[in-house]
N, C-alpha and C positions, 0 to 999 in steps of 0.2 A: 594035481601033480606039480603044476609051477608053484603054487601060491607053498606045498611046504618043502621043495626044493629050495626055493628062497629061504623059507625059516630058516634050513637046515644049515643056508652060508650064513646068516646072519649071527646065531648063535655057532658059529665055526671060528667065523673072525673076529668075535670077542675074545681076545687072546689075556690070559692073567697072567702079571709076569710075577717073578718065586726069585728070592736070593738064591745065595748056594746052599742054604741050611733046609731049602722047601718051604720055608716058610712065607706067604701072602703077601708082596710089597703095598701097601696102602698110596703110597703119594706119587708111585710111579706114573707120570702120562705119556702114551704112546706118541711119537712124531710124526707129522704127517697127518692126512687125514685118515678115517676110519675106514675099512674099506666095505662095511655093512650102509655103510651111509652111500658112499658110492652107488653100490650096487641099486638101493633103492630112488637116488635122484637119477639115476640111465633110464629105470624102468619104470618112474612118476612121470618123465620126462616123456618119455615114449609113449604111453598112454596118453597123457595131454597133449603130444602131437597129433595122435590119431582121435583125439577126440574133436577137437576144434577142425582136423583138417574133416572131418566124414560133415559137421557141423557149416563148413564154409562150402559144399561140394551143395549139401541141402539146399541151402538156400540161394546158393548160384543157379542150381537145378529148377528150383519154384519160378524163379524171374523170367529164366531165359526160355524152359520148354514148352512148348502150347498142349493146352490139356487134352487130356484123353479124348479119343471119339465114341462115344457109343456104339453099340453094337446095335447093328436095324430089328426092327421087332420082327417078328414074323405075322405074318396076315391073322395067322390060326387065336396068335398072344393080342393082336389088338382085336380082333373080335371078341373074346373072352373080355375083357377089359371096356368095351361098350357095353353088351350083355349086362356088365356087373353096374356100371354105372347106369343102366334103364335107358343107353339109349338104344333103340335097333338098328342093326347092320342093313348098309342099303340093300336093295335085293329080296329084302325078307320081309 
């Protein structure tokens, strides 16, 4: 939905400019800058902010936070788990 909304200024604001006869001026250039151009460095711009910033958050995040804790096995899972390995559960 955004990606041809956008097309849709892009080719909006290429504007062709026409004598008074209607007919095609060739060597006319607009003043100013373009405003399709605009609109794509706001929103290259904006993306590469959000990418580097998710990118800097990562990797602050790796440094700084202590890893995960496992979850404790249950009696039932390490028994199965000796069994498989051959050795016997004490008791038995």
């Amino acid at each position: 939905m955004g990606f041809v909304f956008l097309c849709f200024l892009i080719s909006y604001c290429s504007i062709k400019f026409y004598d008074e006869q209607g007919d095609l001026i060739k060597d006319a250039e607009p003043k100013g800058l373009n405003p399709g151009l605009i609109v794509l460095l706001v929103i290259g711009g904006l993306l590469l902010t959000f990418l580097v910033g998710n990118y800097v958050l990562y990797s602050y995040a790796q440094k700084t936070l202590p890893p995960r804790k496992k979850k404790p096995i249950s009696k039932k899972k390490m028994k199965k788990e000796r069994l498989k390995q051959g050795v016997s559960a004490p008791g038995e």
